[in-house]
C-alpha positions in Angstrom: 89.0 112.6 98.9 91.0 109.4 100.5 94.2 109.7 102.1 96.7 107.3 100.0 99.8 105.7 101.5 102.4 104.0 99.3 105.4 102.0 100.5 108.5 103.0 98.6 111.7 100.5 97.9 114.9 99.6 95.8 117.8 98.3 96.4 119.2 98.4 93.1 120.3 102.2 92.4 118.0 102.8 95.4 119.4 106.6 95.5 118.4 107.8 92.1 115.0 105.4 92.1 114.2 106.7 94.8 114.6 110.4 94.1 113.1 109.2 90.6 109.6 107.4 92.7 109.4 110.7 94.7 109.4 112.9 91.7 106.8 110.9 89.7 104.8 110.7 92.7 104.9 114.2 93.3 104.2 115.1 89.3 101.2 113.0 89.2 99.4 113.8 92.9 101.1 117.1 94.7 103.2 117.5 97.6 103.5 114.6 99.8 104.2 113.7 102.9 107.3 112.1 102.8 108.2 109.5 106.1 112.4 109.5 106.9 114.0 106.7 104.6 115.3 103.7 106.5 117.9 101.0 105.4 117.5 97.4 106.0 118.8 94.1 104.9 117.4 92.2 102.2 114.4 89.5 103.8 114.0 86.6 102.1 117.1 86.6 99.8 120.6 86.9 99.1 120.6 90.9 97.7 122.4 94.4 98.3 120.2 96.4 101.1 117.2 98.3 100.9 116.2 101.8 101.1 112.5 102.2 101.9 110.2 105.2 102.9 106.2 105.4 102.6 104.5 108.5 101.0 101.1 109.8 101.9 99.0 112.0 99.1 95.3 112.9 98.8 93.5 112.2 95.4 90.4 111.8 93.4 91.5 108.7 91.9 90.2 105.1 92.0 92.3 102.3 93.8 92.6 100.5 90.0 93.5 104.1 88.9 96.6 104.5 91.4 97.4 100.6 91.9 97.5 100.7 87.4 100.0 104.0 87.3 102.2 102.4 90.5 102.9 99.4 88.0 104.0 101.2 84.8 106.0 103.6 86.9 107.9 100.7 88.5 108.0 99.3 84.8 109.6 102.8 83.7 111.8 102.6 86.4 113.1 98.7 85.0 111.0 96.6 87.3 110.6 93.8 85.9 108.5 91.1 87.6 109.4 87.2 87.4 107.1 85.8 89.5 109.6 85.6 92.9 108.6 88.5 94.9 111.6 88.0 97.1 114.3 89.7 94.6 116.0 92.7 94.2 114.6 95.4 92.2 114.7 99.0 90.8 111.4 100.0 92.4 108.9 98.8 94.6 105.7 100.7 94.9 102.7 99.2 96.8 99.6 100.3 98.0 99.2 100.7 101.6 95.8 102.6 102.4 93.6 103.8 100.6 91.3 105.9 103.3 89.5 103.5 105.1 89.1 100.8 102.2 89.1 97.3 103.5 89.4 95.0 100.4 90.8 91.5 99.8 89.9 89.7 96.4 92.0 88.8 93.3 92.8 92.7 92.5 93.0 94.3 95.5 94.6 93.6 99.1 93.9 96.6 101.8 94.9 97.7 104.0 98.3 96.2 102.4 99.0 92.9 104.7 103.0 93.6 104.9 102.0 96.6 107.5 101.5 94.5 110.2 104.5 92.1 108.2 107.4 94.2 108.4 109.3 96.7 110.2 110.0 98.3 106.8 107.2 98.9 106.0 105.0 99.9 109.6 108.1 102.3 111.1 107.9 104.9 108.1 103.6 104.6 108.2 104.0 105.2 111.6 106.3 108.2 111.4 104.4 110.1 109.3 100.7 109.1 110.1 100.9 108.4 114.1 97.5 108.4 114.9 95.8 107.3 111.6 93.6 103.8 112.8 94.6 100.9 110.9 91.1 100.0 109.4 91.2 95.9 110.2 93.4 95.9 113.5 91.6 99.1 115.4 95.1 100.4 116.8 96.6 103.2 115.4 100.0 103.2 113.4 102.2 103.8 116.5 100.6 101.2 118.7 101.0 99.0 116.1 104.8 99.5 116.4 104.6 100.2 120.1 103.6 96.3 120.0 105.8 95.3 116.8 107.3 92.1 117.3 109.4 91.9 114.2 111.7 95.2 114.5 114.3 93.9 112.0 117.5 95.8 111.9 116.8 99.3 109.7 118.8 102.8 110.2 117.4 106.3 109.2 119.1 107.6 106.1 120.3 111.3 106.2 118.8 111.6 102.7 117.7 114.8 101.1 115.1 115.2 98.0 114.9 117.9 96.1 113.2 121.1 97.7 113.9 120.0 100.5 116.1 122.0 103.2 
């Protein structure tokens, strides 16, 4: 069964998408492993700051399975996608790893391309998966940020989800 990692964003309502994301996420695939949340300034745009995270899960099902229920939980959530990635949103859930998979065609792109892109992104991977190898570069998650160039300006959140002390 593969280890799954999804990236987790908003920055509109990010506090109750958030909590929202994590409860879905949880309801559909079990307990997670949750990485600290981190806020950072909007890249590429003029928008109100980000909260982001990354979630790791074990499951049965197929990358088209997960990557198809990610997209009509962001759609739940009021996502609504106009073509200009750089925009604010409700939710953003992507598809980081999927075990081991290395794919990059018209449906699928993994390992996800913004880990070794942004700070937002790599720091929560590497908090909660250290010493998982990154199956294109052949460094593990915290050499990878060891070596991070980008390290944009984010803060850990003090922010609580449910069952959780």
């Amino acid at each position: 069964m593969p280890r799954v990692y999804v990236g987790i964003g908003s920055n509109i309502d990010r506090e109750t998408n958030i909590r929202g994301a994590v409860r879905e996420l949880t309801g559909r695939y079990g307990p997670l492993t949750l990485s600290p949340v981190y806020e950072s300034r909007a890249l590429g745009f003029e928008g109100g700051d980000f909260y982001n995270l990354v979630a790791g899960f074990n499951s049965v099902e197929t990358i088209e399975q997960i990557k198809e229920w990610l997209l009509q939980t962001e759609s739940r959530f009021g996502r609504r996608r106009q073509g200009n990635p750089f925009c604010s949103r409700t939710l953003d859930l992507d598809l980081l790893l999927y075990g081991d998979t290395v794919q990059h065609d018209d449906k699928v792109d993994l390992p996800h391309p913004d880990i070794l892109r942004y700070a937002f992104v790599l720091r929560p991977l590497a908090d909660i998966a250290p010493k998982l190898m990154h199956p294109e570069a052949g460094l593990t998650c915290s050499e990878i940020w060891k070596r991070f160039n980008n390290k944009q300006d984010m803060q850990k959140v003090d922010f609580r989800f449910e069952n959780q002390g």
